[in-house]
C-alpha positions as CSV (number, residue, x, y, z in Angstrom):
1,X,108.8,105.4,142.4
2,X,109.0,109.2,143.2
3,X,109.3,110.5,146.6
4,X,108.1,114.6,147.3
5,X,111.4,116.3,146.0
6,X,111.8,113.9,143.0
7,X,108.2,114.1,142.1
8,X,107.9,117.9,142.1
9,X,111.0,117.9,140.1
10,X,109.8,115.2,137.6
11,X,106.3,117.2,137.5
12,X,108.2,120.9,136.8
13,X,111.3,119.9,134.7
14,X,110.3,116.0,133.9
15,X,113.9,114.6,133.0
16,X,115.9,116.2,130.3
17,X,118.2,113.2,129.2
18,X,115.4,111.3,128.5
19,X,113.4,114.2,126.5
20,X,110.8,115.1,128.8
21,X,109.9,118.3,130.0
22,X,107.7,118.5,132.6
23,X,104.2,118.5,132.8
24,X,102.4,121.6,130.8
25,X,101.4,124.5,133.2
26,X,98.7,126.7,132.7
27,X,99.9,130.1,132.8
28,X,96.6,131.7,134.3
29,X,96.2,129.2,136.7
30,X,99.6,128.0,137.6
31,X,98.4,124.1,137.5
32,X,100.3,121.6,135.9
33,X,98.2,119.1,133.5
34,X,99.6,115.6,132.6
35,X,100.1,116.6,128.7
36,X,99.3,118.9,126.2
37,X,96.0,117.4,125.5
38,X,94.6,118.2,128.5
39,X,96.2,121.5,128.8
40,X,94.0,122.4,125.8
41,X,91.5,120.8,127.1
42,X,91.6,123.0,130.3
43,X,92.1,126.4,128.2
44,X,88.7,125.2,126.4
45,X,87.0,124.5,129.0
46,X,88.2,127.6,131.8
47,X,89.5,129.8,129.8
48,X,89.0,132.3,126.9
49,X,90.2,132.1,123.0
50,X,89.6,134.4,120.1
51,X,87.6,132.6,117.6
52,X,88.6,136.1,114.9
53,X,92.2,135.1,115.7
54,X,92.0,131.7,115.4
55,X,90.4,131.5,111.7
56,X,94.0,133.4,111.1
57,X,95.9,130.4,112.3
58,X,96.4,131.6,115.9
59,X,96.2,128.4,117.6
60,X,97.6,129.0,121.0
61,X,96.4,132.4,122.2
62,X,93.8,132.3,125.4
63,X,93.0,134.5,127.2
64,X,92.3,134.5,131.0
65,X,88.5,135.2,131.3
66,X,86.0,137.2,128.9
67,X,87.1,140.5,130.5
68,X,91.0,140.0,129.3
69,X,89.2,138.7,126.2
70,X,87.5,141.7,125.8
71,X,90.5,144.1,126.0
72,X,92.0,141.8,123.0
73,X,89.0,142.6,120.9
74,X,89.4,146.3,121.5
75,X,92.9,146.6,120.8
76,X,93.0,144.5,117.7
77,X,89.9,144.0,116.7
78,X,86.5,145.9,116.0
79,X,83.8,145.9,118.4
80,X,80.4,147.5,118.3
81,X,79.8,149.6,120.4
82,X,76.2,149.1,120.5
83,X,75.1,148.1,124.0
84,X,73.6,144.8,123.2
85,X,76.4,144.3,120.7
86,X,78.8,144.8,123.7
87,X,76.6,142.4,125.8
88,X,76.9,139.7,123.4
89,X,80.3,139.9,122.5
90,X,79.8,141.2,118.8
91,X,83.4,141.7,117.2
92,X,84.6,141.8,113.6
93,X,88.0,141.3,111.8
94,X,88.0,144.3,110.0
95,X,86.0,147.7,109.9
96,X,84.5,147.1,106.6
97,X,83.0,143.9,108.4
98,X,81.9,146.3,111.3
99,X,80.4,149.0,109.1
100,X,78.2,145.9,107.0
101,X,77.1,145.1,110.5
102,X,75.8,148.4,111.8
103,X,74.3,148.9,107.9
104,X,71.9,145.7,108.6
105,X,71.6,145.8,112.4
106,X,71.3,149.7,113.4
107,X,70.3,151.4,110.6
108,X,69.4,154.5,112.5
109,X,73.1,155.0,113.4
110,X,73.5,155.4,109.5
């Protein structure tokens, strides 16, 4: 049905008069998925969301590893600092959240 040229075009733009618009693209990786479905199923799966973030209703923001992840918890989140806590990704909506944590699990900083 599609030969090379139409098919790229079908697979970036899809076809406007009928209300498609191309197959979704992953902006990390550049690869196109066959809908939206499996687009989220690839961010899942490959690719990084903020669970803090997401309890707010943030749906769509990924991120593209754990290390781009991690700048999004220090800039608008709070992270303990504690070396384990870093290890194991320990990050809290808000500092009152933060200071219950280091009250129960490092007393000694108190």
């Amino acid at each position: 049905r599609y030969g090379a040229k139409s098919l790229q075009t079908h697979i970036e733009k899809g076809n406007p008069k009928e209300g498609m618009r191309g197959h979704p693209l992953c902006k990390f990786c550049k690869k196109r998925h066959y809908n939206d479905d499996t687009l989220y199923e690839h961010l899942n799966k490959d690719h990084e969301a903020c669970h803090i973030c997401r309890s707010q209703g943030k749906r769509d923001d990924y991120y593209r590893d754990r290390k781009a992840l991690f700048k999004h918890f220090r800039k608008y989140h709070y992270i303990c600092d504690e070396a384990r806590c870093v290890e194991e990704f320990k990050v809290f909506r808000n500092e009152t959240d933060l200071q219950i944590h280091n009250i129960q699990e490092h007393p000694e900083k108190q």
